[in-house]
N, C-alpha and C positions, 0 to 999 in steps of 0.2 A: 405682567400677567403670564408671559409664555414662561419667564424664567419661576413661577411660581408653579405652575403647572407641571413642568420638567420635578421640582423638585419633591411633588405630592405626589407623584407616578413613579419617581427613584424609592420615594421610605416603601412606596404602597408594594413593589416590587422583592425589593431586599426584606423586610420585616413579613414577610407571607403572608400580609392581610389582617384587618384589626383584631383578630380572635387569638393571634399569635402574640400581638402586641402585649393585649391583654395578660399576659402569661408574665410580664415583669414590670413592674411601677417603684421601678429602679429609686422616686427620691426617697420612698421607705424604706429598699432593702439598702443600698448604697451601689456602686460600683461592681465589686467584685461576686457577690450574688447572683447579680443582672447575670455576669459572663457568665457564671456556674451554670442560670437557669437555660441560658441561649445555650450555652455546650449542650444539654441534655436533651435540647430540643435535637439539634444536630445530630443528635446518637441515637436518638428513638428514630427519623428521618434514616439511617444512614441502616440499619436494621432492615429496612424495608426497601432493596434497592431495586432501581437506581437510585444515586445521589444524586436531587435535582438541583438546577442552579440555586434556588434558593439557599437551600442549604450548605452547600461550596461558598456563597456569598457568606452566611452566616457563619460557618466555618475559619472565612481568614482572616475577618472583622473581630472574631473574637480573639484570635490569636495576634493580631499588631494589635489590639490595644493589649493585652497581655505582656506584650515585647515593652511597650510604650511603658508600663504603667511599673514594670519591676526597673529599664532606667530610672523612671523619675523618683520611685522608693528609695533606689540605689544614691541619688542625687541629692535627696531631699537630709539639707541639715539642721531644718526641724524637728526632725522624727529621733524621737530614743530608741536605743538599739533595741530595745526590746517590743515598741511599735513597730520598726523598719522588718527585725526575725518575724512578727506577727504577719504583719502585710506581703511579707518576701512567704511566707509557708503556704498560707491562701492561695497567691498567685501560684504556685507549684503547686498546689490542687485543681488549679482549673488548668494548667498546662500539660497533667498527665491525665485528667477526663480527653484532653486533644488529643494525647500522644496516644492512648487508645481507640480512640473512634479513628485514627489515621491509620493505626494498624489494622482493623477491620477491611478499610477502604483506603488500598495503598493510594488510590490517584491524587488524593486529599494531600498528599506528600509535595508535591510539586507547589501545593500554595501558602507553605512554611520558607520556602526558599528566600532568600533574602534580595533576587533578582527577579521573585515573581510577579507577575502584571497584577497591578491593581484596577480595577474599572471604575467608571464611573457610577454605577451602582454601590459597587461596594464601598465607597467614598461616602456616599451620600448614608449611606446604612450606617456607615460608622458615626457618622457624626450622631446622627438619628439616637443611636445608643450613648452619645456621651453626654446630650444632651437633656433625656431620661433620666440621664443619672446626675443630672444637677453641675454639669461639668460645662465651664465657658469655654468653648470650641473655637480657637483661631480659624479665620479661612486659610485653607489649604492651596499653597502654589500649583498653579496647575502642574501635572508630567513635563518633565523634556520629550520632544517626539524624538521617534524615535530615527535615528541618522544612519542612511543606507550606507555598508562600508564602503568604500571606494580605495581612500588613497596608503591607509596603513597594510594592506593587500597588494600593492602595486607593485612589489617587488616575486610576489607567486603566481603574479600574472604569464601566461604564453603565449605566442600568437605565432600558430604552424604555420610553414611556408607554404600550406595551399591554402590559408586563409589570405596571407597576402599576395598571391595571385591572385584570388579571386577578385579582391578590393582591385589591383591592378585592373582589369579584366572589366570589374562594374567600375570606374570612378566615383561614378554620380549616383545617388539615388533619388527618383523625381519626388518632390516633397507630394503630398495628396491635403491638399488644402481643406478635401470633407470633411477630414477628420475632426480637425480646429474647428468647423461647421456646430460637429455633430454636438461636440462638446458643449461648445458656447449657447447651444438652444438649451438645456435642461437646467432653467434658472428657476429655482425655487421662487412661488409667489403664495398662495395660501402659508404656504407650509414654514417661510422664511423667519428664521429666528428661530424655530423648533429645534429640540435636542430630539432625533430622530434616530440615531445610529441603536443606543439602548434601547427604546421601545420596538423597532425592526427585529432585534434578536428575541425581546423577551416574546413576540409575540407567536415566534416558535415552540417557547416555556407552555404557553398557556393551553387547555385541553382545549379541542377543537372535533370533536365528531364528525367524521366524515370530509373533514380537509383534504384537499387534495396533497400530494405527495409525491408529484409529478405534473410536470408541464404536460400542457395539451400538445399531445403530440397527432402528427395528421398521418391517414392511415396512407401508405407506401403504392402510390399507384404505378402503372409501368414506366421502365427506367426510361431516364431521357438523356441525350449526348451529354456527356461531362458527368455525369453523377453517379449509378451504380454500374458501370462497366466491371464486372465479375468476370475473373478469371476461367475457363473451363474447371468444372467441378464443383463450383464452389457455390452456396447459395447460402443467403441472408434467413435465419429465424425471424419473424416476421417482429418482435420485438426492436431486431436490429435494424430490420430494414426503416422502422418507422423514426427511429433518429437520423440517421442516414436523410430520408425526405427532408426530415426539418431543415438540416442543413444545406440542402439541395435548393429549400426555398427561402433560404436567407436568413437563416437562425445562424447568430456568429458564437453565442456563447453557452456552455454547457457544464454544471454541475453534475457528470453522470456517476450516479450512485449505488449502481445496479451491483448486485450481491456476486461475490467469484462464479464463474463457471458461465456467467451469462454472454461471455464475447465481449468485454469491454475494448479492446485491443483492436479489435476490427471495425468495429464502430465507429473509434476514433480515425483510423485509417480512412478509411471510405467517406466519413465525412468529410476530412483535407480535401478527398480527393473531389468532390462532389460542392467544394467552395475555394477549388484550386486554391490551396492556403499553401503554396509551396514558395520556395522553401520552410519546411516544416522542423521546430525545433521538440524534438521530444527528450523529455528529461524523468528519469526512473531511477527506482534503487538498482545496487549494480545486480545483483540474482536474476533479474529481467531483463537484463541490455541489450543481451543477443538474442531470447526468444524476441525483442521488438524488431531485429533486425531482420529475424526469421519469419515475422509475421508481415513487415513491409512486402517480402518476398512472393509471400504467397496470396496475400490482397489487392495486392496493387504492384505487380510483377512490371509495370511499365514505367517505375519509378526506383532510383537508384537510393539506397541508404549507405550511410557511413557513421560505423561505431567510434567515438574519442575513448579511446583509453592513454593515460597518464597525462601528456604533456599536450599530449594530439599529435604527434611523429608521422601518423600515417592515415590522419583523416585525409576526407574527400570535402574539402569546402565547396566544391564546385553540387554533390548529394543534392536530390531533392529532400532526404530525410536526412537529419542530423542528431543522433542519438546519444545522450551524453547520461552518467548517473550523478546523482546530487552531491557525492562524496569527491569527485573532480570539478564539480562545475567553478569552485571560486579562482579556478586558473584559467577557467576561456571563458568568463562571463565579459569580459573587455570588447575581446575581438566578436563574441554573439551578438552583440547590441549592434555591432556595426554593419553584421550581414546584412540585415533588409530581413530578416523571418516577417512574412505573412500567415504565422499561424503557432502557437506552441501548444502544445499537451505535456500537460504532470501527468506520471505514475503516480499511484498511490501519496496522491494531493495531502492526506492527511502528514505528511514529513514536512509540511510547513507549516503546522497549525501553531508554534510557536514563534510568533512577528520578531520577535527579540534577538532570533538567533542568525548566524552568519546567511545560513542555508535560504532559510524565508524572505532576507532581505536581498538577496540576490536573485529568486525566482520574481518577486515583487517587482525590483528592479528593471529586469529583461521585460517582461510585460509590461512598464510601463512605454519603457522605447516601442515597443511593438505597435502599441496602439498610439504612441506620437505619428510613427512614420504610416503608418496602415490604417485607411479609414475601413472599422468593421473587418478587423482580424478574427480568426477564428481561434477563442483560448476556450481550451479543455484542462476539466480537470477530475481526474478519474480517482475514485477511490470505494471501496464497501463500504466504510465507516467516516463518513464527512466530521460526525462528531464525537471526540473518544472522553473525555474530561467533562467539559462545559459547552453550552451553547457559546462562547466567546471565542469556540476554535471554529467558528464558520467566519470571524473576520478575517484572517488570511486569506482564506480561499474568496470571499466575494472580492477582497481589497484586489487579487492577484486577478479574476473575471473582470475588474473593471466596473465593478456595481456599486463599491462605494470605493472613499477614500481615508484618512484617519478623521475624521472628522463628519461625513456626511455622505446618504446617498448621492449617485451619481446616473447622467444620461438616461436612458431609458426610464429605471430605478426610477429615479424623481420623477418625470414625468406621469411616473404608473399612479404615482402617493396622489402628487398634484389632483389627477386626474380620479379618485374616488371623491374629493371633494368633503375630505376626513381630516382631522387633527388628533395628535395620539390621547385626550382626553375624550375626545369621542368612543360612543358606546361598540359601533362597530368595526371602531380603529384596526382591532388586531387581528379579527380574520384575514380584512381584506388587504392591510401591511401584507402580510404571510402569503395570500394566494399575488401580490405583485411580487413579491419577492420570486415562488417558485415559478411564474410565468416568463421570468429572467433567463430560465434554461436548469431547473433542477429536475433531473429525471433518474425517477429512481423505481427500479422493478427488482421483485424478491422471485426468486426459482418457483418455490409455491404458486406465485402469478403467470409465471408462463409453462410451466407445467408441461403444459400443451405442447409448448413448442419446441423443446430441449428433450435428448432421447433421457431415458429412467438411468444408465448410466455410459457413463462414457469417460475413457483415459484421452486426459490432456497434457502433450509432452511439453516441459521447462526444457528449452534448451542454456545453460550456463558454460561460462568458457572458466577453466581453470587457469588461472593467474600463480603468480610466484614461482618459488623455486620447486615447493612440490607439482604443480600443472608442469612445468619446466622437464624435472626429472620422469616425469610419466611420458608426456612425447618422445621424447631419449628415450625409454625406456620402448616405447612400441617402436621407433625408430629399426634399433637394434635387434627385436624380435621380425621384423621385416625383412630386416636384413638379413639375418641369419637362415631364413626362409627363400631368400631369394639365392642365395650363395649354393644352397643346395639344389636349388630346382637349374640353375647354372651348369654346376656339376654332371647331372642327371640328364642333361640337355647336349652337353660339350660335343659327343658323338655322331650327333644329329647332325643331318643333312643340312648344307650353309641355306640351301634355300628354302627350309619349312618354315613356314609361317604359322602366327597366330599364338595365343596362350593355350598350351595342354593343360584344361580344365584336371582331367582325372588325374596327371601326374602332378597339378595344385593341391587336389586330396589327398594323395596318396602324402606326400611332404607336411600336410596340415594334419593328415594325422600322427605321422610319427613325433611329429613336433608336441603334439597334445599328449601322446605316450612317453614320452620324456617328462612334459609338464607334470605330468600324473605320477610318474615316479619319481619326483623331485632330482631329478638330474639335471634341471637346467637352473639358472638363479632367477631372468626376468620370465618370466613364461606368463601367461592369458591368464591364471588364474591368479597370480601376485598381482598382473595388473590390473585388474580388475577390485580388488580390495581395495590397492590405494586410489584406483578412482574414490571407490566409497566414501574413504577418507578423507580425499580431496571434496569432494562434493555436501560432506557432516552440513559443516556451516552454511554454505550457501541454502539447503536442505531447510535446516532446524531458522533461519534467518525466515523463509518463504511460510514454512507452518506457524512462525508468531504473527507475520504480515495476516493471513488467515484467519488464525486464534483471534486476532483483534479487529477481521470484519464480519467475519461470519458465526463464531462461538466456537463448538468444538470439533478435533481436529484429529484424528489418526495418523500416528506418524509412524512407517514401518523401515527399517532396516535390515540387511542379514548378521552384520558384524556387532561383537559388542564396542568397540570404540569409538561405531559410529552414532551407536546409540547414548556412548558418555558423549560422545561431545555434543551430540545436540539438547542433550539436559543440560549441558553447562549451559548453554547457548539460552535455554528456556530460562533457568533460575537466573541467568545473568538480565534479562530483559523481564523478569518477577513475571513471568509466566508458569502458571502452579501445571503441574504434570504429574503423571502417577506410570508407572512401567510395568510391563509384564514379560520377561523374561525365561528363559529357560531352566534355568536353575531357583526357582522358588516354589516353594512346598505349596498346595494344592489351598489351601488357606489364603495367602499373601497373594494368589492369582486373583483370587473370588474375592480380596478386599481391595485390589487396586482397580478390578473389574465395577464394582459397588463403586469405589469412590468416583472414575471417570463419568458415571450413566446414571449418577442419585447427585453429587454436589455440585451443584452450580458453578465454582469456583473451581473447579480442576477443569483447562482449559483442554490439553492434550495428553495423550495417553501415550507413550515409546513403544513399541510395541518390535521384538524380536519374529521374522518373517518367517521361522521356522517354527518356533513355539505359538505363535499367537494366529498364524494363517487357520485355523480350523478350529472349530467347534464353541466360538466366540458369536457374543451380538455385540456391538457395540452399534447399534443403528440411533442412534441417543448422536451421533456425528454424520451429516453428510458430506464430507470432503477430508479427506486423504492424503498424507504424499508419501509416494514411496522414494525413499531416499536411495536406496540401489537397488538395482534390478534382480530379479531371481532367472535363474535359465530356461523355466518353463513359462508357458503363456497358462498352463494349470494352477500354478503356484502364484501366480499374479491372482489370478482368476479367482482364487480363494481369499484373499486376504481382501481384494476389495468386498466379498461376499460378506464380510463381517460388517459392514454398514449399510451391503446392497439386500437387504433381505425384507422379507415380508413382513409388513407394519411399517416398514420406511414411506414417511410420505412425501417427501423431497427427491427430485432429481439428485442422482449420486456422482461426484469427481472427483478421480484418480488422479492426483497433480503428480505426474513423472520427472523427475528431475534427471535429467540425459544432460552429461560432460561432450560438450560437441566438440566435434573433429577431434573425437577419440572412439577405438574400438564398442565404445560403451553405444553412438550410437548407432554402430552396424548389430551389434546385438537387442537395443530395441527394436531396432526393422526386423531382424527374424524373428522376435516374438512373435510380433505383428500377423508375421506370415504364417507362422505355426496355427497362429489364432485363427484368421481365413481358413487355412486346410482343414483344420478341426473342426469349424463350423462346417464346408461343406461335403464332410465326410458324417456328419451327423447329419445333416440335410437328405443324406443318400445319393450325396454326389460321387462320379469317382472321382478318386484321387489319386496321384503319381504316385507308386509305393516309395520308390526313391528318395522323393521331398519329404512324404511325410515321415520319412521314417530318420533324416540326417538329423543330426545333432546341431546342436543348437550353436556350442562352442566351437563344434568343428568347423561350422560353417564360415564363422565368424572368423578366422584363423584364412580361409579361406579366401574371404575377399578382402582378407587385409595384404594376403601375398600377392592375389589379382593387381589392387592397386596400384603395389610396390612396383611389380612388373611394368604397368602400364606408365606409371611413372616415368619410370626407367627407359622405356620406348620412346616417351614422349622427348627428354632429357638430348 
């Protein structure tokens, strides 16, 4: 019975409901009809987006037996060549109705693949279709599962010498026998024998009014030891504080889905810190690695972080934070399993939604050690967009939460099923599936919803470290502009009494400016303004990498530059990753402005806009976007001030952010801080404050020149 019941809820699912059915009685038309009629279905569906699972489902079903049906034409030495031409020309009409609705809807593309996942739904649909069409259907071997890499990897493996201190250091780790506990309690009894995994997703599928869409979170009463100990300055959006409580009161696991700009980064901080989940392994794309190390700093300032870049040469395994990006982890995933982590957080969790690949099977991996060794670890997993494709890209992320496994809920999970006292043929199955599923830890809040609590706009700096030979050359490069700076202030000094003390500030200006009157009349070769560009350059990618991360959680994205190189390469970067874009430049006739203007703020489908910081800062709406990055800095805090203006303006109904991408531990980001500062003076010179005429009136570059030579000096004392 159970196994019949699975199988009348897979067709009832995959085929859209009997009205759809109805639409082909395949033993009249034959086979290839059927496809043709189901393609068409998919194109009318595909017209109207989104593309819902169904129709993704309907979509790949019709494409393997298309694949299926021109081998076996191929094969078939029955057929006369001019039946086999007949039936091979067909087939090529329903494979270029595919190849067009896939062009419509690129993501349709990934389940043509010939390693793409097939589900159990879509198994059960196919058959469903071949069996309409009077076709005797073998059963199907089940899938091989799918096999975590380990040992053909073994040789890219590292393990830094302050990982094996630390193992020295811990020998043992005490096993926590709860865990074994906790697991062993959540034994399916109603629900035993059910195919549950597919009805759990589709009952996400199905319309719901008024579902919840977020866990019950409890409202943030006063902090108590161990849990919101906030730094001086710093206060929680009352959004943030109230995940923070959860975790304070024993919430370990968390879907947080909350839209950019909302604090996700600190959330996850301060809960670790508030379910002491340390040591803490956090794993991110690399664009982020040092803003998380930036942000441990300023969160939870009583807690050490340490970044792994390449091999890990100069991690700190001894860290309460340990912050690695997904593009190194398959060379320290050995030795992380053996730390002991009480806690991990994914960035932008959706970079696993593909189970099949190296990356997912490594993050899956470490969590599940996590939760062997840790009874009630605390796993996060952060992302805008939980689902980009299908609903079948939430199985990674619950499988990596610990909620289910390949095969069936798990802990809690089951207990929740158990406990409505439901079976998925039941009428109220799929609500109440769905509200146990989000009471698991899915929380998700849109800007619109807190409104309230987030200012109308506000610049949030990315700090990114430049890597390779160009980061390489630009350090050298300020290097030697320090130095040059210092040799002269040397000079200048030589005369001076052996015992004065201290840095002469005014004689640091005087040398930063002549340095700058040089730079300006190109007499020198490295000078603040060359370096300054190839930051730009350096930073394209990482830049145009952050605004598709964006594009693909929040929708549309303003991307400003000053250079144009910087603005090819982050189109390459877009069109490389089939992110559609439209540009407005300095050099286009007044027409080609006002049609790239129309197509970013009328098509749906133009995700971002490039946007040159000199031509496009003024006289623009693009309020059709609330989130921004500026990919390099302009010298004025006016000229910022303007370009965010073009999304920050009246009729805008969302909180607006300025995503800043600052090159740290480079001049770039002593010239953010003087914006900053310019921006303070200007406001409180508008307020009717006074203000220093001196400050307000220095130069922005000069300044920066300034305490680049301060540094060097101090350096140098230090030394």
């Amino acid at each position: 019975m159970a196994a019949a019941g699975q199988r009348r809820t897979g067709r009832a699912r995959s085929g859209g409901g009997t009205t759809r059915r109805r639409s082909a009685r395949p033993s009249e038309k034959g086979l290839i009809p059927l496809l043709a009629a189901l393609a068409g279905e998919v194109d009318r569906a595909v017209k109207q987006p989104p593309t819902r699972g169904a129709a993704r489902t309907k979509f790949q079903v019709v494409a393997l037996i298309v694949r299926e049906e021109r081998a076996r034409v191929k094969a078939d030495d029955s057929l006369s060549q001019a039946k086999r031409d007949e039936e091979s020309r067909r087939l090529d009409g329903v494979a270029t109705m595919l190849a067009k609705i896939a062009a419509r809807d690129t993501s349709l593309l990934t389940l043509l693949a010939d390693d793409a996942r097939v589900t159990d739904s879509a198994r059960a649909y196919k058959r469903t279709v071949l069996e309409a069409a009077g076709r005797e259907v073998e059963e199907e071997p089940e899938p091989e599962p799918a096999v975590a890499t380990t040992a053909p990897e073994a040789d890219k493996r590292v393990v830094p010498q302050s990982a094996i201190s630390y193992q020295l250091a811990n020998p043992f780790l005490a096993p926590d026998f709860s865990a074994a506990q906790e697991r062993a309690a959540a034994q399916p009894r109603r629900l035993a024998g059910w195919e549950l995994l597919d009805p759990l997703f589709r009952s996400f599928e199905q319309d719901a009014p008024g579902a919840r869409a977020c866990m019950e979170l409890p409202e943030p009463g006063a902090p108590s030891a161990g849990t919101m100990r906030l730094p001086a300055g710093r206060t929680l959006m009352p959004h943030q504080a109230q995940l923070v409580a959860a975790a304070a009161r024993g919430h370990r696991t968390f879907l947080l889905a909350d839209e950019p700009g909302l604090g996700k980064t600190a959330q996850a901080l301060l809960a670790a810190q508030a379910a002491d989940a340390y040591p803490l392994l956090v794993v991110v794309p690399n664009v982020v690695k040092t803003n998380w190390a930036h942000e441990v700093a300023m969160w939870t300032p009583q807690r050490r972080a340490s970044v792994v870049h390449g091999d890990g040469d100069e991690v700190d395994a001894f860290a309460d934070v340990v912050i690695v990006n997904y593009d190194i982890l398959d060379r320290h995933v050995g030795w992380f399993g053996d730390l002991g982590f009480k806690g991990m957080v994914l960035d932008e969790a959706h970079f696993i939604k593909n189970q099949r690949s190296q990356r997912s099977q490594h993050v899956l991996a470490l969590s599940e050690r996590i939760r062997h060794r840790t009874a009630r670890p605390l796993l996060m997993a952060l992302t805008g967009t939980p689902l980009i494709n299908d609903i079948e890209d939430f199985r990674a992320l619950w499988q990596y939460l610990g909620w289910i496994d390949d095969e069936k809920p798990l802990g809690s999970l089951m207990s929740a099923l158990e406990s409505t006292g439901l079976i998925p043929t039941d009428r109220g199955w799929y609500p109440a599936a769905r509200a146990a599923v989000v009471d698991q830890g899915i929380v998700r809040r849109r800007k619109v919803d807190v409104a309230a609590d987030i200012p109308a706009r506000r610049v949030a700096d990315l700090p990114v470290e430049l890597d390779g030979p160009l980061g390489r050359s630009i350090r050298a490069a300020e290097a030697a502009l320090a130095e040059r700076m210092v040799a002269s202030y040397r000079r200048a000094t030589a005369a001076r009494p052996a015992d004065a003390e201290g840095i002469d500030l005014a004689l640091a200006r005087q040398i930063a400016a002549a340095e700058l009157k040089d730079a300006s009349s190109k007499k020198t070769g490295d000078n603040v303004f060359t370096m300054v560009r190839r930051i730009g350059q350096a930073k394209a990618g990482l830049a145009a990498d952050y605004a598709v991360q964006l594009a693909r959680n929040v929708g549309k994205v303003v991307f400003f530059a000053k250079h144009v190189d910087v603005m090819d390469e982050a189109e390459r970067i877009f069109a490389e990753r089939g992110i559609r874009f439209t540009s407005i430049r300095g050099d286009q006739t007044a027409k080609a402005r006002k049609e790239a203007v129309s197509a970013f703020t009328e098509d749906p489908d133009v995700q971002v806009v490039v946007c040159s910081l000199m031509a496009a800062g003024v006289g623009l709406n693009l309020q059709v976007a609330s989130n921004m990055v500026l990919a390099e800095l302009s010298w004025t805090d006016a000229e910022q001030t303007q370009a965010i203006d073009r999304i920050h303006r009246i009729g805008q109904s969302e909180p607006v952010t300025a995503w800043r991408i600052i090159a740290a531990q480079t001049i770039d980001a002593k010239i953010a801080e003087l914006i900053d500062s310019k921006s303070g003076l200007a406001a409180r010179a508008l307020d009717g404050a006074a203000v220093d005429d001196a400050a307000s009136s220095a130069d922005v570059q000069l300044e920066a020149l300034v305490e680049l030579l301060v540094d060097a000096l101090r350096a140098e004392g230090e030394a």
